[in-house]
C-alpha positions as a Python dict, from the first residue, in 0.01 Angstrom:
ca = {
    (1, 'X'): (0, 0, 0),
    (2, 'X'): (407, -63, -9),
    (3, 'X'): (468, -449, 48),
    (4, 'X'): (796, -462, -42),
    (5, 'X'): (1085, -235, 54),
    (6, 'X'): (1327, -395, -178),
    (7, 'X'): (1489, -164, -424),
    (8, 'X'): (1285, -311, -781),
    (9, 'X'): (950, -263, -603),
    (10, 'X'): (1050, 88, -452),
    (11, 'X'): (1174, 207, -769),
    (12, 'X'): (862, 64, -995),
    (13, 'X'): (643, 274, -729),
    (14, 'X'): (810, 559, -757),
    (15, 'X'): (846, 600, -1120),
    (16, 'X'): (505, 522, -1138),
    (17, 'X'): (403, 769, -886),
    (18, 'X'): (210, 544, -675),
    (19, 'X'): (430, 614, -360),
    (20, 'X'): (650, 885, -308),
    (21, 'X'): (937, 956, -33),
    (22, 'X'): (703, 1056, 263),
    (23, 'X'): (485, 751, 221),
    (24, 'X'): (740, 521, 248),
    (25, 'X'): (871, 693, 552),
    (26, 'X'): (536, 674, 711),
    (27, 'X'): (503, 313, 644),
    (28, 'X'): (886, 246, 782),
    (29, 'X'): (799, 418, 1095),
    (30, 'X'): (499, 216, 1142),
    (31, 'X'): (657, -118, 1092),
    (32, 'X'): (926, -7, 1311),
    (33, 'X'): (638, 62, 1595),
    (34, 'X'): (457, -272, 1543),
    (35, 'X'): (766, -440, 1531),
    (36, 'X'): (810, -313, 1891),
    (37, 'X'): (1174, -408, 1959),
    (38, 'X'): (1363, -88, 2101),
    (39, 'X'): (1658, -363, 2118),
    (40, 'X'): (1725, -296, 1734),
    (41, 'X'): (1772, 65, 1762),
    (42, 'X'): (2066, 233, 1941),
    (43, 'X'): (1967, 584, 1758),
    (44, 'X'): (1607, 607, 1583),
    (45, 'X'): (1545, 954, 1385),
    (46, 'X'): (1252, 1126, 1508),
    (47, 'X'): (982, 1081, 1223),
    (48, 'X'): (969, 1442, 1131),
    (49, 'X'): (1353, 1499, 1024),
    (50, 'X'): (1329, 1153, 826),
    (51, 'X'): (1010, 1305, 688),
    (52, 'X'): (1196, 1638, 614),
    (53, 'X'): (1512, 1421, 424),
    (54, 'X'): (1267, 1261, 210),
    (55, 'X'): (1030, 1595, 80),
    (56, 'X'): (1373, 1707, 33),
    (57, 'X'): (1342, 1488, -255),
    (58, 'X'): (1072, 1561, -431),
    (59, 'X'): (1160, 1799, -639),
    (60, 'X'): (1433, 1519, -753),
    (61, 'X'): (1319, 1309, -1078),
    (62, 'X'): (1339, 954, -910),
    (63, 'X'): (1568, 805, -1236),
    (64, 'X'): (1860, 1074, -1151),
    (65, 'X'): (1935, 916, -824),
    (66, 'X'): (2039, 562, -807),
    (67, 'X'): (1876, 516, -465),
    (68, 'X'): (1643, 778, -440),
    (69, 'X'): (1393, 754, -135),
    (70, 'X'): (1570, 421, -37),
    (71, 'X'): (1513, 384, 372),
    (72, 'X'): (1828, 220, 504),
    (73, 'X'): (1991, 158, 868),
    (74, 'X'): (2334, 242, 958),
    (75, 'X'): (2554, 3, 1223),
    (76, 'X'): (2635, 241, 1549),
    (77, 'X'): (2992, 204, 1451),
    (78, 'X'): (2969, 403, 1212),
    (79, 'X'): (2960, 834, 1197),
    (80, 'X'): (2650, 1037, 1100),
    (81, 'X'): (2698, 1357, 1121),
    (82, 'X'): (2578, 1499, 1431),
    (83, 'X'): (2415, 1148, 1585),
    (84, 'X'): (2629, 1038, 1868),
    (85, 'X'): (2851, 685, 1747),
    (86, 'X'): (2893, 420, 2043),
    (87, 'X'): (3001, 199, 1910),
    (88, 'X'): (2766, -27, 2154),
    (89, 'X'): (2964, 187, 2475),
    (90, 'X'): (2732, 446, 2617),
    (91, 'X'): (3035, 547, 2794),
    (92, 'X'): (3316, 580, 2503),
    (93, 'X'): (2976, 790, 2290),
    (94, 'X'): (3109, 1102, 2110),
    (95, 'X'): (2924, 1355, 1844),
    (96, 'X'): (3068, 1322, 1508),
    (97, 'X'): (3054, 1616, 1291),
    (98, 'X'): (3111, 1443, 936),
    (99, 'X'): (2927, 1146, 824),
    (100, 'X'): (3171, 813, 758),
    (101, 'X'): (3239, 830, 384),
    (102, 'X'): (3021, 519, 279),
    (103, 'X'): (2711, 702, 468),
    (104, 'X'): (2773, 1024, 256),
    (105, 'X'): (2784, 803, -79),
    (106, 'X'): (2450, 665, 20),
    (107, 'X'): (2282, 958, 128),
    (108, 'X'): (2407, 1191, -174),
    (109, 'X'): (2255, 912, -403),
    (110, 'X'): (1966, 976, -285),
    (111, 'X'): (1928, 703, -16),
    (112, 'X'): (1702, 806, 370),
    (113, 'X'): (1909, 709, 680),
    (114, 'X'): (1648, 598, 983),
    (115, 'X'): (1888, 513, 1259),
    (116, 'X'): (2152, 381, 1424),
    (117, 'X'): (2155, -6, 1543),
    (118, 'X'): (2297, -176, 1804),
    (119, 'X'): (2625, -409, 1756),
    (120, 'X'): (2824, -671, 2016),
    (121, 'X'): (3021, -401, 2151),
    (122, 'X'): (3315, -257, 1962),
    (123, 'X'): (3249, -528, 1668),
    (124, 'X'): (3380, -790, 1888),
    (125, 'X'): (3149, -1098, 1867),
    (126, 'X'): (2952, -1283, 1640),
    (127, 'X'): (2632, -1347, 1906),
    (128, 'X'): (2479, -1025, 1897),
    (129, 'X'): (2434, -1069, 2310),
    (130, 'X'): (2761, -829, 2428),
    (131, 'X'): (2560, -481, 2405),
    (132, 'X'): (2451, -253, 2716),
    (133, 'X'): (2157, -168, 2470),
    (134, 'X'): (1959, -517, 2476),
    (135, 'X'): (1961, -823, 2282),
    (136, 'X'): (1778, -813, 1925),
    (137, 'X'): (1511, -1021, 1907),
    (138, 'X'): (1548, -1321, 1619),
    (139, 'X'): (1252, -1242, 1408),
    (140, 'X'): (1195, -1637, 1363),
    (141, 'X'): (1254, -1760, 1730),
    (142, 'X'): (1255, -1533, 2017),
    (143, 'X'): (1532, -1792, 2229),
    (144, 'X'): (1812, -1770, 1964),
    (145, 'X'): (2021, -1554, 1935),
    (146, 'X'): (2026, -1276, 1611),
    (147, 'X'): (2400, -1333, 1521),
    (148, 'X'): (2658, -1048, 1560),
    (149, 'X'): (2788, -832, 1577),
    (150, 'X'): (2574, -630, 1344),
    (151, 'X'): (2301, -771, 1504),
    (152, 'X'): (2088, -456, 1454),
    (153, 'X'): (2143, -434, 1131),
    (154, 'X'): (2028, -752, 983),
    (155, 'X'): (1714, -774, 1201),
    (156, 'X'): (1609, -413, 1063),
    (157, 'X'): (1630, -573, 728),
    (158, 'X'): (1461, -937, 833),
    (159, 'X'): (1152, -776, 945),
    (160, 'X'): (1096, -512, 647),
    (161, 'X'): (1195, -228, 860),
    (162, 'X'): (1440, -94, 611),
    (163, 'X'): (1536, -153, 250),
    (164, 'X'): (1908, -248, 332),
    (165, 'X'): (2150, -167, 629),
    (166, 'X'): (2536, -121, 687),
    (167, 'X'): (2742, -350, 896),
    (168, 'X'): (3112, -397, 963),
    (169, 'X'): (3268, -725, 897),
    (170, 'X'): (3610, -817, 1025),
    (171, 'X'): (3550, -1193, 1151),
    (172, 'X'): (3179, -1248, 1024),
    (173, 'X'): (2993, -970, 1174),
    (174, 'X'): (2825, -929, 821),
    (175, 'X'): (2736, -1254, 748),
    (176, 'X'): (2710, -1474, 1058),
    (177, 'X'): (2350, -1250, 1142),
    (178, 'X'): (2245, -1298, 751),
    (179, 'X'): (2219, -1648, 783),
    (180, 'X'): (2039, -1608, 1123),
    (181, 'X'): (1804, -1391, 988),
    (182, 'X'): (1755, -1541, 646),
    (183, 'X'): (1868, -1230, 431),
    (184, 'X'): (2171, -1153, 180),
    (185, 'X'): (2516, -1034, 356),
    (186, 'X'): (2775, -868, 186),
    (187, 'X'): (3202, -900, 333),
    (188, 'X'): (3309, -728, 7),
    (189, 'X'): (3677, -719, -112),
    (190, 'X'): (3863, -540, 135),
    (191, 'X'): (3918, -158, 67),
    (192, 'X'): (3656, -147, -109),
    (193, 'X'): (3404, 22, 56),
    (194, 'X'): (3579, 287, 245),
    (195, 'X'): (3624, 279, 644),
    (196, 'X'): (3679, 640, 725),
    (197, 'X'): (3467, 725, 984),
    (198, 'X'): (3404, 369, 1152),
    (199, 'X'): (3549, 285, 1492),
    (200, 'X'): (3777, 19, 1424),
    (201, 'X'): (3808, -313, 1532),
    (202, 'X'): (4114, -474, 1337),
    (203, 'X'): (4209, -186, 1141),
    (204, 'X'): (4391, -345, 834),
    (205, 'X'): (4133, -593, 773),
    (206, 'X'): (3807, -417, 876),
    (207, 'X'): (3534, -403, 617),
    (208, 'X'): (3210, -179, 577),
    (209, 'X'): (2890, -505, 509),
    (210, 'X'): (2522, -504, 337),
    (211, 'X'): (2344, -609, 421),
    (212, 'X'): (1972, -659, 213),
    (213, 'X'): (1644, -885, 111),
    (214, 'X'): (1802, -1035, -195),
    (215, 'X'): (2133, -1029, -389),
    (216, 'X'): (2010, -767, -677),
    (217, 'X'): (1959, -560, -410),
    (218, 'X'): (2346, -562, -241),
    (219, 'X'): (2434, -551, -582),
    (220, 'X'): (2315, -252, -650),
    (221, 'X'): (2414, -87, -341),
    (222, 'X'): (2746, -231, -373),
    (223, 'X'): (2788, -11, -710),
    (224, 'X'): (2704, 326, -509),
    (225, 'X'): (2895, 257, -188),
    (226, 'X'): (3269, 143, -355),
    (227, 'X'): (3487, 373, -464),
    (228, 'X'): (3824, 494, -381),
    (229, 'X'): (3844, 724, -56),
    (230, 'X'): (4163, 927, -16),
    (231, 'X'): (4135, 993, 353),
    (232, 'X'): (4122, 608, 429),
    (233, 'X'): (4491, 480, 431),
    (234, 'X'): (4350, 104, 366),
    (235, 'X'): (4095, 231, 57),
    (236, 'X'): (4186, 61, -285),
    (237, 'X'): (4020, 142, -617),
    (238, 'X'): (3763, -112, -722),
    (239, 'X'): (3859, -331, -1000),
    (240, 'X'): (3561, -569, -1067),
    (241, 'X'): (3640, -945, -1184),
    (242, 'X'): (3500, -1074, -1493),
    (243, 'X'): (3316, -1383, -1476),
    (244, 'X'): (3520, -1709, -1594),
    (245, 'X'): (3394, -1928, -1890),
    (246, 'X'): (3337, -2195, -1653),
    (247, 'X'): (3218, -2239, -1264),
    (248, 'X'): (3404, -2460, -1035),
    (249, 'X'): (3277, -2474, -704),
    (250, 'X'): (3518, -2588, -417),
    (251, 'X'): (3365, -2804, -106),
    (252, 'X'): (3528, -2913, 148),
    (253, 'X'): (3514, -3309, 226),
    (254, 'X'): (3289, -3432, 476),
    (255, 'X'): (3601, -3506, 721),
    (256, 'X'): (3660, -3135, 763),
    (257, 'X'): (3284, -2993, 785),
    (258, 'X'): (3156, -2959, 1150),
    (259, 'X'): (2793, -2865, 1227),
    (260, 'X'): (2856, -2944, 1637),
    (261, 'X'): (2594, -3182, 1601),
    (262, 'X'): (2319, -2987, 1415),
    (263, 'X'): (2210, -3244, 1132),
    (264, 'X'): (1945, -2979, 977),
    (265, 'X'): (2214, -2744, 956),
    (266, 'X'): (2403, -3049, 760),
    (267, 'X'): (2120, -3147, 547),
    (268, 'X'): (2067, -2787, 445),
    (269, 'X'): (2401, -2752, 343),
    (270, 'X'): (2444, -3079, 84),
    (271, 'X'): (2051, -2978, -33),
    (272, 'X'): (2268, -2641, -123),
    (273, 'X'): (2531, -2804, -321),
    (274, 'X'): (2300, -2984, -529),
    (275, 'X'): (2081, -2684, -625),
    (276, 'X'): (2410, -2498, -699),
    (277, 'X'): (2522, -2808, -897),
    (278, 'X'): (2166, -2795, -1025),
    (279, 'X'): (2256, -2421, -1198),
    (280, 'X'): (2580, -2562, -1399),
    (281, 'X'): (2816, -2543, -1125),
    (282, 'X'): (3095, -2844, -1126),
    (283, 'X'): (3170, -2925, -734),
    (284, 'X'): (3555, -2960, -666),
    (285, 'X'): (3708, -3124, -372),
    (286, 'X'): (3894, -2936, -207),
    (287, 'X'): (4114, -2895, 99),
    (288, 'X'): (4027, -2636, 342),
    (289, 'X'): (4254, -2697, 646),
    (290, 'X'): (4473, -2402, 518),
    (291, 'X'): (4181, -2105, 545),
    (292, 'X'): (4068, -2289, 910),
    (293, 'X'): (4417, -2251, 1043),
    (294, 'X'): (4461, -1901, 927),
    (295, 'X'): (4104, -1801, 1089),
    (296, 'X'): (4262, -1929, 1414),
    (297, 'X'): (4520, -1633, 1361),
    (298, 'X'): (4246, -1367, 1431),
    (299, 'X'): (4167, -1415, 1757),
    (300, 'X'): (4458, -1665, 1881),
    (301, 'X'): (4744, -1436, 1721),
    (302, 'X'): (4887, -1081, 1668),
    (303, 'X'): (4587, -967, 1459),
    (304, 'X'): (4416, -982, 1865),
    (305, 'X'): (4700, -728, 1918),
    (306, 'X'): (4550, -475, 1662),
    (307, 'X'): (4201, -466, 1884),
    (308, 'X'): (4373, -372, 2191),
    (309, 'X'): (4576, -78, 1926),
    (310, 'X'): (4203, 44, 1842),
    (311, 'X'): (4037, 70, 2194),
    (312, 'X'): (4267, -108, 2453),
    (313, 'X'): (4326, 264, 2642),
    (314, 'X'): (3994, 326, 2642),
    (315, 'X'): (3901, 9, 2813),
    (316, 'X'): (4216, -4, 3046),
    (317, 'X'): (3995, 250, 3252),
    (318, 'X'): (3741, 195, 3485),
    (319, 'X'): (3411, 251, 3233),
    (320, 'X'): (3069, 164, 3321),
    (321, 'X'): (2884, -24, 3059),
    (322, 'X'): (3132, -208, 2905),
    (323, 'X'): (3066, -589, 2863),
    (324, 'X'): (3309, -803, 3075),
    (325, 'X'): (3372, -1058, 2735),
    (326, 'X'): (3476, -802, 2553),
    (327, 'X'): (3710, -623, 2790),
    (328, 'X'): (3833, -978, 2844),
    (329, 'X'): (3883, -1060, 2469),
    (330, 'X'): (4042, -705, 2342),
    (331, 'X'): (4272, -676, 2625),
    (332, 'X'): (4406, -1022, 2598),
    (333, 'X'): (4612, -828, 2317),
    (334, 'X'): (4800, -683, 2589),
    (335, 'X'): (5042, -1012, 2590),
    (336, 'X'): (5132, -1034, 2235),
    (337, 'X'): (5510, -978, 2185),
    (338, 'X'): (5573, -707, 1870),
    (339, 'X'): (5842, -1067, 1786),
    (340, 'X'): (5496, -1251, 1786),
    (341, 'X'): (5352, -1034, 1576),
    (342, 'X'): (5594, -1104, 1320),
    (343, 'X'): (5623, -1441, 1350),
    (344, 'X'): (5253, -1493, 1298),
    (345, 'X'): (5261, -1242, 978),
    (346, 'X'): (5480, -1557, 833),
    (347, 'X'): (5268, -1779, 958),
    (348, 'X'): (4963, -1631, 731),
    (349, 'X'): (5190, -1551, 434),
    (350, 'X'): (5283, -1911, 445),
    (351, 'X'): (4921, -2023, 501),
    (352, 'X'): (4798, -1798, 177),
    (353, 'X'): (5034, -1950, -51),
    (354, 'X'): (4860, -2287, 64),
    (355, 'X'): (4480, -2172, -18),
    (356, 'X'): (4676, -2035, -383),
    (357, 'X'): (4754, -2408, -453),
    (358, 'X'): (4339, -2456, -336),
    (359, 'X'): (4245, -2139, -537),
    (360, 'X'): (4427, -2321, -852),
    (361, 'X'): (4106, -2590, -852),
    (362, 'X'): (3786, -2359, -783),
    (363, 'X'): (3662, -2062, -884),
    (364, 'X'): (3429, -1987, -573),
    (365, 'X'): (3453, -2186, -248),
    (366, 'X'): (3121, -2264, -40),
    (367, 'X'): (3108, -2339, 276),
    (368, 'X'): (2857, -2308, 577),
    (369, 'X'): (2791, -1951, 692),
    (370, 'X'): (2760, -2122, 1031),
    (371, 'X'): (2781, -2437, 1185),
    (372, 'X'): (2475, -2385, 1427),
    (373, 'X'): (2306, -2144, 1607),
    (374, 'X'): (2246, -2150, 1971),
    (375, 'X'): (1985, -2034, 2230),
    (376, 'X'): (2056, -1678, 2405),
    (377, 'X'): (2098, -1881, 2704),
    (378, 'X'): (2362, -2100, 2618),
    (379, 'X'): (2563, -1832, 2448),
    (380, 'X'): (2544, -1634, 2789),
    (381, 'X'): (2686, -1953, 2970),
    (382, 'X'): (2975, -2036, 2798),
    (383, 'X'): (2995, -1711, 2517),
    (384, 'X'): (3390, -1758, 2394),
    (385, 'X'): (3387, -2138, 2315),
    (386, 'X'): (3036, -2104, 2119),
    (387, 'X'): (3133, -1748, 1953),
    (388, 'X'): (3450, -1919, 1809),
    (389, 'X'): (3221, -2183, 1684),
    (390, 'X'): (3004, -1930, 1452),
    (391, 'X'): (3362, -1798, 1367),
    (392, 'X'): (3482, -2150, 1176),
    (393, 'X'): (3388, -2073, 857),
    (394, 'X'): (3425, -1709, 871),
    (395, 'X'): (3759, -1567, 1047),
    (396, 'X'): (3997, -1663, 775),
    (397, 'X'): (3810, -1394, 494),
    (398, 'X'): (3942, -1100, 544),
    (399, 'X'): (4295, -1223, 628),
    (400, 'X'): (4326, -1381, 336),
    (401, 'X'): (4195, -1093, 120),
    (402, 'X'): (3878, -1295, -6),
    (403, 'X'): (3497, -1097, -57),
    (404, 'X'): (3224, -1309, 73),
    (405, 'X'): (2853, -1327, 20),
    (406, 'X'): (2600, -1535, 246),
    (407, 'X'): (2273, -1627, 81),
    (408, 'X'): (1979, -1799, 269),
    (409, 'X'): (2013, -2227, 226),
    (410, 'X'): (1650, -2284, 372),
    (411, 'X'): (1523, -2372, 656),
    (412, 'X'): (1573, -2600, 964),
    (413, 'X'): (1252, -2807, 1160),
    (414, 'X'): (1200, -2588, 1410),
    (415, 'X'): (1157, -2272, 1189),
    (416, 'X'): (1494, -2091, 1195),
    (417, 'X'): (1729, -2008, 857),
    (418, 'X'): (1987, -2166, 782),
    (419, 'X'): (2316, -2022, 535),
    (420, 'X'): (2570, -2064, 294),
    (421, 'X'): (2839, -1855, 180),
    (422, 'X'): (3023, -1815, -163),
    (423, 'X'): (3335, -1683, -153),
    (424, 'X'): (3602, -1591, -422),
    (425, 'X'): (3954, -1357, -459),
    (426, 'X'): (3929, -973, -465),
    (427, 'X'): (3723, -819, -697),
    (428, 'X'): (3527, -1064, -756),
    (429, 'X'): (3234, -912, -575),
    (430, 'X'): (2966, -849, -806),
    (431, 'X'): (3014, -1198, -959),
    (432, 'X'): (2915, -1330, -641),
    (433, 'X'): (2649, -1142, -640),
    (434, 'X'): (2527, -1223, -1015),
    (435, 'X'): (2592, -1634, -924),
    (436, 'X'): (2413, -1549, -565),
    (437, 'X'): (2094, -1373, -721),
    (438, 'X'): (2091, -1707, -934),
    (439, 'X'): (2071, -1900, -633),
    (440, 'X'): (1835, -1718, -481),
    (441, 'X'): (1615, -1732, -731),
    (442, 'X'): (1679, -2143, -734),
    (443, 'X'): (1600, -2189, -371),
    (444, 'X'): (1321, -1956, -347),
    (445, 'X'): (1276, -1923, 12),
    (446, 'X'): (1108, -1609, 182),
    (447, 'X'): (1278, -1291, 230),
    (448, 'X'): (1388, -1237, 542),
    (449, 'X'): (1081, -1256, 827),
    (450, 'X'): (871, -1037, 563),
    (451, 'X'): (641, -1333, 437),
    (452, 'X'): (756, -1191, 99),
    (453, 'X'): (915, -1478, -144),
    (454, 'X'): (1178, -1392, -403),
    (455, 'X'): (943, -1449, -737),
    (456, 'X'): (668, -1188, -563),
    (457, 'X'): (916, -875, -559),
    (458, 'X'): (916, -641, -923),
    (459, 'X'): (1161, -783, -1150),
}
C-alpha cells in the first residue's frame, strides 16, 4: 500500500523493496482515474509505456539514481520528445523530437514522466481559466479557481497524482496555483534551471517551476534539474548562497498590504509572521513600494512587448482555439515603441537600485503569495482586473532577478489554502528551501488535498 508519493517515503519503499517502479505506476494511474478530472491532463501516457519506463528500471539499484521511479508531470509548455507541446493552443500543437533539457535531467536521473498538463494558454495568466482544454478543478472547492497558469501542474501534485511536476514561472505561474492548492512552489533564480525547449512567454525572464508536497522534496529536485545548459542563451551556472549568521525577515507595513477585502487571507498572513518569528527570525520593516512598481512593468511596459516577440505572428492569424484574453493581452505589445522599451529598461534599473537600499535591511522578504482567490465565475466576468490582482505580490520576481518559494500559511473558514512566499537574491535558492522546510514543519498543515500531514511522511 503506497500512501505517500513524496520522495522520503518512495525512496524508504524502494530500498526496502516493498514497492518497486511498476507498483507505483499502477497506483498513479489509479488515483489519476478516481480523481476523474480529464481537465488536468492535456497529454496522459497510456499506462503500458509508463509501465515499460519504469521495468526499465529494475535492473537499476534504486541508491544510483537520485530520483529513481519518481512519477512526475510535465507543464504542456514544455518538449517531450515525441508528445505533441501546445502550449494550451490545439491549433499552434507541433511534435517535438528532443525533450526540453530540464525533462532530460529528470528522466536520466531516473525520474517517470506521466503526462502533459494543461496551462492558461501560452503562460499568460495567473487564473488557470484561459485554456481550450477545461478548467482544473480546485481539489478543496470545486467554484474557485486552481491558480495559473500551471494550473495542471499543481493540481496533479495537490491530489497525490504525482510526486512533483514542472511549471513555468514568469509573473507567478509557479506559485500563485501553490498557494491555491496548498503545496510547495518553486520560481528559482533565473537561469537556473534551463529553458531550452519551453515555448516562451517573456523570454529573458522566463523560468522552469516545482512544483511538490513539501520543501525537502523541491529541494531535492532542485539539485537534479539546475545546471548550466549551453544551448540556452539565458542559462547561468548555479552558484548556491550560503546561509547568513543571522535571519532578518522583511514585511511590508500594514499601509502597503492589500488582501481586496479577504480578512482570512489577512489573518493567515500575520499568524505566518509570528510562527516564522516563532523559528528565530527577526521581522524588519520594510518598504516595498519599489518591487510593486516594478511588477507594474511586466504587463503595463516593454517587457508586454517581448510576449508579442514570442507568439504575436502566430496569433495575428485567424486560429481557432485561441482564448480571446490572451490574444487581447499578448498583442497589446503591438503598441510599444522600441524608444519605450528603453525608457522603461531605466525605469527598472532605477527601481532595482531602490529594493538594493531594501535588500540592505533583510535577508528574505515575505509577503502574501496572493491577496485572494476568487470564484471561476467572477474571474470569467471581469478576468484582467482580478488576474492583475493575484499578480501584486508576484510580477516584480523575476525582473528583479529574485528566486521565490511559496509555502502553505493554513487555511481560510471556508476550507481553501491560503500562502506565503519567501523570497531572497540569486542563488539563494536552496536556503529558501532549508528556512521553508522549517516552516513547514512549524505550521504543520496537510499536504496538498492528500489528507497526508507533514510529520506522517518518512523522515
Amino acid at each position: 500500500m503506497i500512501s505517500s508519493l513524496d520522495l522520503p517515503s518512495l525512496r524508504q519503499a524502494y530500498s526496502t523493496g516493498q514497492v518497486t517502479p511498476v507498483d507505483v505506476v499502477e497506483t498513479v494511474y489509479e488515483r489519476i482515474e478516481r480523481y476523474a478530472d480529464p481537465a488536468v491532463w492535456i497529454y496522459l501516457a497510456p499506462k503500458e509505456e509508463s509501465l515499460r519506463r519504469a521495468q526499465a528500471l529494475t535492473p537499476t539499484e534504486p541508491s544510483q539514481l537520485p530520483l529513481y521511479g519518481i512519477p512526475f508531470a510535465i507543464k504542456d509548455n514544455m518538449d517531450w520528445a515525441g508528445v505533441p507541446t501546445t502550449a494550451g493552443c490545439p491549433s499552434f500543437a507541433y511534435a517535438p523530437q528532443q525533450s526540453a533539457t530540464v525533462v532530460n535531467r529528470l528522466i536520466f536521473a531516473g525520474a517517470i514522466p506521466i503526462g502533459k498538463t494543461n496551462l492558461d494558454q501560452f503562460a499568460t495568466g495567473l487564473v488557470g481559466t484561459r485554456s481550450p482544454y477545461g478548467i482544473c478543478r480546485n481539489p478543496f472547492h470545486p467554484e474557485y479557481i486552481p491558480g495559473g497558469s500551471s494550473s495542471g501542474s499543481a493540481v496533479a501534485v495537490a491530489a497525490g497524482l504525482v510526486s512533483f511536476s514542472l511549471g513555468t514561472d514568469t509573473a507567478g505561474s509557479g506559485r500563485v496555483p501553490a498557494a491555491f492548492n496548498q503545496i510547495v512552489g518553486l520560481k528559482p533564480t533565473r537561469g537556473y534551471l534551463s529553458t531550452q525547449g519551453v515555448v516562451p512567454a517573456v523570454r529573458s525572464l522566463d523560468c522552469v517551476s516545482i512544483f511538490a508536497l513539501t520543501c525537502r522534496d523541491v529541494q531535492a529536485i532542485l539539485r537534479v534539474a539546475a545546471g548550466f545548459d549551453p544551448l540556452d542563451p539565458f542559462s547561468r551556472s548555479p552558484q548556491w548562497t550560503d546561509q547568513p549568521p543571522g535571519l532578518r525577515v522583511g514585511v511590508p507595513p500594514r499601509e502597503q498590504l492589500e488582501f481586496f477585502g479577504n480578512q482570512a487571507a489577512a489573518e493567515n498572513y500575520q499568524q505566518a509572521l509570528t510562527r516564522l518569528a516563532g523559528l528565530g527570525c527577526t521581522l524588519v520593516t520594510v518598504d516595498v513600494m519599489p518591487f510593486l512598481t516594478a511588477g507594474d512593468l511586466l504587463y503595463e511596459g516593454a517587457w508586454l512587448a517581448e510576449r508579442t516577440a514570442a507568439v504575436g505572428e502566430f496569433l495575428r492569424q485567424t486560429q481557432t482555439g485561441v482564448d480571446p484574453v490572451v490574444r487581447q493581452i499578448i498583442l497589446a505589445g503591438e503598441a510599444i515603441s522600441g524608444v519605450r522599451v528603453f525608457q522603461d529598461m531605466y525605469r527598472l534599473a532605477a527601481l532595482k537600485r531602490k529594493t538594493e537600499m531594501q535588500w540592505a535591511q533583510m535577508d528574505m522578504l515575505v509577503l502574501p503569495t496572493t491577496g485572494t482567490i476568487y470564484r471561476i465565475a467572477e474571474v470569467l466576468a471581469e478576468p484582467i482586473a482580478l488576474n492583475r490582482h493575484l499578480g501584486r505580490y508576484t510580477n516584480f520576481v523575476n525582473l528583479l532577478d529574485l528566486c521565490a518559494l511559496a509555502v502553505p500559511s493554513g487555511r481560510q473558514p471556508n476550507g481553501l489554502p491560503t500562502g506565503i512566499t519567501l523570497m531572497a537574491p540569486a542563488g539563494w535558492d536552496q536556503w529558501l528551501c532549508h528556512w521553508g522546510q522549517r516552516y513547514q514543519a512549524a505550521l504543520g498543515e496537510m499536504l496538498g488535498a492528500t489528507a497526508m500531514a507533514e510529520q506522517e511522511v518518512s523522515p
